[in-house]
BANUBA-203502 format. One line per field, with one value per residue (C-alpha): x, y, z; residue in one letter; residue number from 0. Coordinates in nm, 2 decimals. Layout:
! BANUBA-203502
u <- X,... $
v <- Y,... $
w <- Z,... $
residuo <- A,... $
num <- NUM,... $
END
This chain:
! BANUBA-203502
u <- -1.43,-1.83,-2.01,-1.69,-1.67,-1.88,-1.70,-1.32,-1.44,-1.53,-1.24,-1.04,-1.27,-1.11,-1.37,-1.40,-1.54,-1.83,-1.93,-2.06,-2.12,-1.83,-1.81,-1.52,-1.29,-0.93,-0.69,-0.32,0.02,0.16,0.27,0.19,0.15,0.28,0.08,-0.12,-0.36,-0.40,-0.61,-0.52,-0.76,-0.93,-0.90,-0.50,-0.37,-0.12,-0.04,0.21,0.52,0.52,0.25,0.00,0.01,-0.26,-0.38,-0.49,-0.72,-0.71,-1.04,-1.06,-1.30,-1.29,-1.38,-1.57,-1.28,-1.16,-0.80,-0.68,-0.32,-0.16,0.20,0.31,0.27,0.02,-0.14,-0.16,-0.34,-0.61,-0.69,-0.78,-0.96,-1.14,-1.21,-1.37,-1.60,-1.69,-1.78,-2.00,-2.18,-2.29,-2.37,-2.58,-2.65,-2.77,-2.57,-2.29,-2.05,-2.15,-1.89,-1.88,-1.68,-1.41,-1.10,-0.75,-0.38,-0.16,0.19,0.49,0.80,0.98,0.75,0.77,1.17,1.13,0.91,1.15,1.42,1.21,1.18,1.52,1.54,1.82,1.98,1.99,2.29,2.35,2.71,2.84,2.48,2.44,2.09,1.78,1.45,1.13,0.77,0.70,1.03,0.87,0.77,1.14,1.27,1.52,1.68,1.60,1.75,1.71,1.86,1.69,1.51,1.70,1.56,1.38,1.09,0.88,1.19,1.34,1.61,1.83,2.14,2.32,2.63,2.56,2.80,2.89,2.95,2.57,2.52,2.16,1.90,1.57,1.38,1.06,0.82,0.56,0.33,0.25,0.48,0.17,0.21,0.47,0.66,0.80,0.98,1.15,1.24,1.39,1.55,1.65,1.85,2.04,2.15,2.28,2.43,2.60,2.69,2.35,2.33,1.97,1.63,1.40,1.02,0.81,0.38,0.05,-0.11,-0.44,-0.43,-0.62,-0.62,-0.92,-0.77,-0.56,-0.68,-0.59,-0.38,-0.23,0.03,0.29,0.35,0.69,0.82,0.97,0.79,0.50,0.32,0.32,0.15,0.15,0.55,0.66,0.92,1.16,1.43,1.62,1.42,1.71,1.53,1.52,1.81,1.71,1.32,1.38,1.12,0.92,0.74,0.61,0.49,0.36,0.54,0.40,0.58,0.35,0.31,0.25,0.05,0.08,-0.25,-0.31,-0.59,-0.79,-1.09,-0.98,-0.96,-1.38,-1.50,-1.46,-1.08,-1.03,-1.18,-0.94,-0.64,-0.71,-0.51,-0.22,-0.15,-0.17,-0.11,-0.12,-0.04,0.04,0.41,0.60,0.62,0.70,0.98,1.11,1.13,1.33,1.53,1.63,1.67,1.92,2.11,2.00,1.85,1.54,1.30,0.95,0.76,0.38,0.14,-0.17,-0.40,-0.75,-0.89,-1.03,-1.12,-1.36,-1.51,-1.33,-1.42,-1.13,-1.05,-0.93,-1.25,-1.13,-0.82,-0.81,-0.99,-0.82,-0.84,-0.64,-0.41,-0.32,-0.26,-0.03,0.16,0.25,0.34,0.57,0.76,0.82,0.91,1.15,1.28,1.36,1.52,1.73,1.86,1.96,2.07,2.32,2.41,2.77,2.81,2.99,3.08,2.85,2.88,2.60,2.61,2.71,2.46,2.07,1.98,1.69,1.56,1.22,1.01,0.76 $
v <- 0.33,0.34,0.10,-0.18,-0.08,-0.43,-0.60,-0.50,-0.49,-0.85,-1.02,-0.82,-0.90,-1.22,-1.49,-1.48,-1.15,-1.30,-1.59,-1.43,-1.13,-1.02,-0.83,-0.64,-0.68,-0.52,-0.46,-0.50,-0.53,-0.84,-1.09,-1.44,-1.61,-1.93,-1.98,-2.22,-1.98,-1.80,-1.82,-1.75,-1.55,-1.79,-1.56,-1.52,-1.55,-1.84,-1.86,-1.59,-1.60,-1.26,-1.02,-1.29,-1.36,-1.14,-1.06,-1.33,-1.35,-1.49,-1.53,-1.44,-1.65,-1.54,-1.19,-1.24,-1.06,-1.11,-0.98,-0.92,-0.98,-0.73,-0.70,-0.36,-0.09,0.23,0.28,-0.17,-0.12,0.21,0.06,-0.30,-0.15,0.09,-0.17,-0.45,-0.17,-0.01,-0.37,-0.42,-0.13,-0.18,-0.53,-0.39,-0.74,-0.76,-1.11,-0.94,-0.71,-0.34,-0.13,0.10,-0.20,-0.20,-0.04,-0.08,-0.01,0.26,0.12,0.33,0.31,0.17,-0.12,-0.21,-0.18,-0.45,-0.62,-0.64,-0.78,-1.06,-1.16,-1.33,-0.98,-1.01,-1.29,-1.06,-1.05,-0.74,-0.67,-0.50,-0.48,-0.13,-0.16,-0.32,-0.39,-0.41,-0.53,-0.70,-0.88,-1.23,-1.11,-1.03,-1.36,-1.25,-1.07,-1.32,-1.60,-1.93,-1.87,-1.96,-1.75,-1.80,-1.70,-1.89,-1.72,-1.43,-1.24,-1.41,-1.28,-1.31,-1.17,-1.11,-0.92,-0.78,-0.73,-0.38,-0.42,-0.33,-0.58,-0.63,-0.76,-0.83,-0.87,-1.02,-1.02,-1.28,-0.99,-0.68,-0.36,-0.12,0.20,0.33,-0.04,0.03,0.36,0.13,-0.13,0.13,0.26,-0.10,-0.21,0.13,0.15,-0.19,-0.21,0.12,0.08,0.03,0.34,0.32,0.15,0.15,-0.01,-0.20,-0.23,-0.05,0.25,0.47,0.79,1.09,1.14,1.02,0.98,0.73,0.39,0.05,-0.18,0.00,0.21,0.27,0.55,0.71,1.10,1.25,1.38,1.30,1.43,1.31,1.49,1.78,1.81,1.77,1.51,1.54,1.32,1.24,0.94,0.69,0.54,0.82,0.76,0.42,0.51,0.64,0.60,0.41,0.73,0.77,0.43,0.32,0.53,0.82,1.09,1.28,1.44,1.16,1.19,0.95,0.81,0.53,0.35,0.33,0.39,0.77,0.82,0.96,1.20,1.54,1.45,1.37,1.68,1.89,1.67,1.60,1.92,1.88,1.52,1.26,0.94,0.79,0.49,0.40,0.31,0.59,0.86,0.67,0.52,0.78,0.99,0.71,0.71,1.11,1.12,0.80,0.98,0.72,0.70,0.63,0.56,0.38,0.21,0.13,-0.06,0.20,-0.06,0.17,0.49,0.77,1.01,0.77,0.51,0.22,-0.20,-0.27,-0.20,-0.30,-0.55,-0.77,-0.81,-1.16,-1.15,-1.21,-0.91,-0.75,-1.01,-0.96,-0.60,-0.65,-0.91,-0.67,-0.40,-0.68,-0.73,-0.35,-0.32,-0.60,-0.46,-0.09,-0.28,-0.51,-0.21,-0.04,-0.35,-0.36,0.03,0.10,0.26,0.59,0.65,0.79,0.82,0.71,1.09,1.29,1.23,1.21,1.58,1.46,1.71,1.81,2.07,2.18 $
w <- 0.93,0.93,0.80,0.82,1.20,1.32,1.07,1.20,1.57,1.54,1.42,1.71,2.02,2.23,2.20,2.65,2.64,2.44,2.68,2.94,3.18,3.40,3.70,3.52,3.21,3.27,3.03,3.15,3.02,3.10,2.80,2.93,2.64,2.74,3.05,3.12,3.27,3.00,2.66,2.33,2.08,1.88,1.55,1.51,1.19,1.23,0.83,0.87,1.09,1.24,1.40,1.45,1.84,2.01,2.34,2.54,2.83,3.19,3.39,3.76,3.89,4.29,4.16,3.77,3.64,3.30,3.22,2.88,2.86,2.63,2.57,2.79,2.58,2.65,2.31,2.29,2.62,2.51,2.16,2.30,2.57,2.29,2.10,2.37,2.49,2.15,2.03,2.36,2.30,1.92,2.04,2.33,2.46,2.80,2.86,2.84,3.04,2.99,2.80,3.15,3.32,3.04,3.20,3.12,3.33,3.23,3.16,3.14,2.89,3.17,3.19,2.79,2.84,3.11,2.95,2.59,2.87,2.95,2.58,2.35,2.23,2.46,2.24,1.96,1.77,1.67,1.69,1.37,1.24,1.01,0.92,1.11,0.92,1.10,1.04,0.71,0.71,0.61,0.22,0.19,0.02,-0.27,0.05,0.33,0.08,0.22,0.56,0.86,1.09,1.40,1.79,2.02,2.16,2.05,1.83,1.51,1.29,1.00,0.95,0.62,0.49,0.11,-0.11,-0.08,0.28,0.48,0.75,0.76,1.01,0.90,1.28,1.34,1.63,1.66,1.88,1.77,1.88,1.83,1.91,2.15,2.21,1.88,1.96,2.28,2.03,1.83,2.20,2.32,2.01,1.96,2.33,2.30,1.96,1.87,1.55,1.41,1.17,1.04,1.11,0.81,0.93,0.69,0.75,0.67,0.72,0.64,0.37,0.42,0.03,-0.08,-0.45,-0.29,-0.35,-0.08,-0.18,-0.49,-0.35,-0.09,0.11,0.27,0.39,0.64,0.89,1.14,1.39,1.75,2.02,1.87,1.80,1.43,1.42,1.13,0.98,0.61,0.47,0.49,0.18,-0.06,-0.30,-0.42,-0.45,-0.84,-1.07,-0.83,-0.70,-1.02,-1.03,-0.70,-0.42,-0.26,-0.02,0.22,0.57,0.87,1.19,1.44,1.63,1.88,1.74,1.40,1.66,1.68,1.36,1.35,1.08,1.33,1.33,1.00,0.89,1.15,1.01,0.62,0.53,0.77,0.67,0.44,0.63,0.99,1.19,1.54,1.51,1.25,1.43,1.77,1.56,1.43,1.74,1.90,1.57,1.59,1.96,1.93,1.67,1.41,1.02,0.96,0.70,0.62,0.35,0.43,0.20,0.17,0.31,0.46,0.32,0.58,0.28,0.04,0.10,-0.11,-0.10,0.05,0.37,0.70,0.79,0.48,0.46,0.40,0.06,-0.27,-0.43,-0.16,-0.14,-0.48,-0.49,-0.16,-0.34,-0.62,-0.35,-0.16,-0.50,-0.48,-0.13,-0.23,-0.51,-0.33,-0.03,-0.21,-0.39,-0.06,0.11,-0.19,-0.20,0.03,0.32,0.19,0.52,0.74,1.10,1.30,1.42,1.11,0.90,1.00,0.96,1.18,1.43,1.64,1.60,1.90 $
residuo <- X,X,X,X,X,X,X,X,X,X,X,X,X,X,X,X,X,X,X,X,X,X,X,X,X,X,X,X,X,X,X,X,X,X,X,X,X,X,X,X,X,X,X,X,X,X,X,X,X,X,X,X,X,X,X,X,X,X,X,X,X,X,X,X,X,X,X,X,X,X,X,X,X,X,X,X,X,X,X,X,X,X,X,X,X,X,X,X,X,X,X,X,X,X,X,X,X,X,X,X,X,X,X,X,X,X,X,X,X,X,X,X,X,X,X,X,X,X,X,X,X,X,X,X,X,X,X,X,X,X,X,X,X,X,X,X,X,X,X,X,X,X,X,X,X,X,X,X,X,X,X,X,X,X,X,X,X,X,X,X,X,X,X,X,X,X,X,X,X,X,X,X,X,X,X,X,X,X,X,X,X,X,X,X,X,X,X,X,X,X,X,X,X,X,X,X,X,X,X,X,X,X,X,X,X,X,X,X,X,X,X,X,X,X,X,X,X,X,X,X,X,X,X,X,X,X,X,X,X,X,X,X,X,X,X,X,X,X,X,X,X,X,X,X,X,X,X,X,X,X,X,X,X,X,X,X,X,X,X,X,X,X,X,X,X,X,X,X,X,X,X,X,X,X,X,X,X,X,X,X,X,X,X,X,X,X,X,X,X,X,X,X,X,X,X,X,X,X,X,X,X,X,X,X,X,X,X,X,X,X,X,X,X,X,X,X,X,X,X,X,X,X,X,X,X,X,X,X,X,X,X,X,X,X,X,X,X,X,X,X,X,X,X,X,X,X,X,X,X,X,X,X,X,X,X,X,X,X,X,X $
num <- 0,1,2,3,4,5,6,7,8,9,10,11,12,13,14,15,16,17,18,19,20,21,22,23,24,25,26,27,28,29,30,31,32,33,34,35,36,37,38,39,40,41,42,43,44,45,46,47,48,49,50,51,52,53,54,55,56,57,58,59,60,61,62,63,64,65,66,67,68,69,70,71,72,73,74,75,76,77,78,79,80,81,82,83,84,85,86,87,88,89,90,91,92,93,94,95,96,97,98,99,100,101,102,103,104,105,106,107,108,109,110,111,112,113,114,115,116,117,118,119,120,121,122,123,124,125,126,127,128,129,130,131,132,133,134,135,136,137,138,139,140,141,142,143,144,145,146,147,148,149,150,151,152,153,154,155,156,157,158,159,160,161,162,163,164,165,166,167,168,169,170,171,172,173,174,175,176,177,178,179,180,181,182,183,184,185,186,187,188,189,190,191,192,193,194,195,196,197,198,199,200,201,202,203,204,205,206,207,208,209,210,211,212,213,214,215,216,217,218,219,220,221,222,223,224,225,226,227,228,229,230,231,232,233,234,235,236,237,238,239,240,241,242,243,244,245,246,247,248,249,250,251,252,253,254,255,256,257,258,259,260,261,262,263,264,265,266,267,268,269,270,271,272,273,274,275,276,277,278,279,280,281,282,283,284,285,286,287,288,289,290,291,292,293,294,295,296,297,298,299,300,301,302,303,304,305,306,307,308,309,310,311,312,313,314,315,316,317,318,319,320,321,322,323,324,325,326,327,328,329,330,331,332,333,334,335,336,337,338,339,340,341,342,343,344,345,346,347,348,349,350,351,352,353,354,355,356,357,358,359 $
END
């Protein structure tokens, strides 16, 4: 990220860890938003219906502990706890807690499964759903029509039946499912609701290809790498993509990483000819996807650059430049979706047809 690295780090950092010096600041998986002990982040983007609620912080006054209260979820936990002590350490301010007292609590999957119970993910209706639709749901409105977003609590949804028969739920989540939660959403809805045949996620991601410029294209495939193991599946979307990947669309290799903070120049150079893009959540998705018997497929707004160093990136999002390129991408997304949402069935068993596999 270089020189944006300040710039992105401070629109991240909860405003408590910046008022004073604490005997420690722990990062733990608990999602409290709605306690009165707790304090939201002071920076959220509350213009936009989903993905804006972020950790918030608790202070611990009989021990100077300040707890930031992620929702459980490994990768959520590391990359906030990465982030609060890399932003302490640039800042190097001596009324502050130092970076060494930034710790964070492993959580398992077992943990984010609970904590998905506790949430009206529970309330879902997803009986005789075929296709779910994650992330970016909100800038779907030819699809989303003017039907209400129904749900109380952190999960809304709307369902619709097109006309050639695809029951479809565009799902929102008012957190973030960084990282691994999303590959036990992806568990928790198929476990419960067996005839959903294919998830297809919608969000942002960085390119390796330095030719590749933000904001102008979007980016699917096939494959990603997670933890070493090539996961592999039949891009659910690829039939109604057309002459779109000669407009906008791009299909490359995927890796998946926990945080934009491990994305440093020695590891793109050991990874910019083994993949194209990379994100937290594909690959954990997809995984979940394959071993859930499941389609799958992704479209991604190339939002950051890790191979040139572009304007735009992920420190300024908020400017209208970006903005306007992300609006034309929407219209795309929209346009690719609406096509699918429309296409039939033609049959396909939620087990006969994935092709999706692993490969160590």
């Amino acid at each position: 990220m270089g020189a944006s690295l300040l710039r992105y780090l401070a629109i991240k950092v909860h405003q408590s860890v910046l008022t004073q010096s604490y005997a420690r600041i722990v990062i733990i998986g608990a999602y409290t938003r709605y306690s009165a002990s707790s304090i939201p982040f002071n920076l959220e983007k509350t213009d936009k219906p989903f993905n804006w609620e972020r950790p918030t912080a608790r202070h611990d006054i009989t021990t100077n502990t300040l707890y930031i209260e992620c929702f459980p979820g490994l990768d959520h936990l590391s990359h906030y706890a990465e982030i609060i002590s890399t932003y302490l350490a640039l800042l190097n301010r001596p009324d502050l807690t130092s970076p060494a007292l930034v710790s964070y609590i492993p959580t398992s999957p077992g943990d984010t499964h609970a904590a998905l119970r506790q949430t009206n993910l529970v309330d879902f209706p997803g009986e005789g759903v075929d296709t779910v639709i994650l992330g970016l749901v909100w800038h779907l409105p030819s699809l989303t029509e003017t039907q209400k977003w129904e749900g109380a609590g952190p999960w809304q949804w709307i369902v619709r039946t097109f006309p050639g028969g695809r029951k479809v739920a565009f799902l929102g989540f008012k957190p973030a499912f960084w990282g691994c939660i999303s590959g036990e959403v992806i568990h928790f809805l198929t476990s419960r609701f067996r005839e959903i045949r294919e998830v297809v996620y919608l969000g942002k991601l960085g390119t390796l290809v330095p030719g590749l410029a933000p904001n102008r294209w979007l980016a699917t495939g096939e494959e990603s790498l997670v933890n070493g193991a090539t996961v592999r599946w039949t891009n659910c979307l690829e039939g109604v993509l057309g002459d779109k990947k000669r407009e906008c669309v791009v299909s490359g290799r995927h890796v998946t990483l926990g945080s934009v903070l491990h994305e440093t120049r020695e590891w793109y150079d050991g990874m910019k000819d083994r993949a194209d893009f990379v994100d937290p959540e594909i690959g954990m998705m997809a995984q979940a996807a394959v071993r859930s018997g499941v389609g799958y497929g992704y479209l991604h707004m190339v939002t950051d650059n890790l191979g040139r160093k572009y304007e735009e990136d992920l420190s300024n999002e908020r400017e209208v430049g970006v903005l306007k390129g992300r609006e034309k991408l929407h219209r795309v997304v929209e346009e690719v979706l609406g096509e699918y949402a429309n296409s039939g069935l033609g049959g396909r068993d939620r087990f006969g047809g994935t092709k999706s596999h692993l490969r160590a």
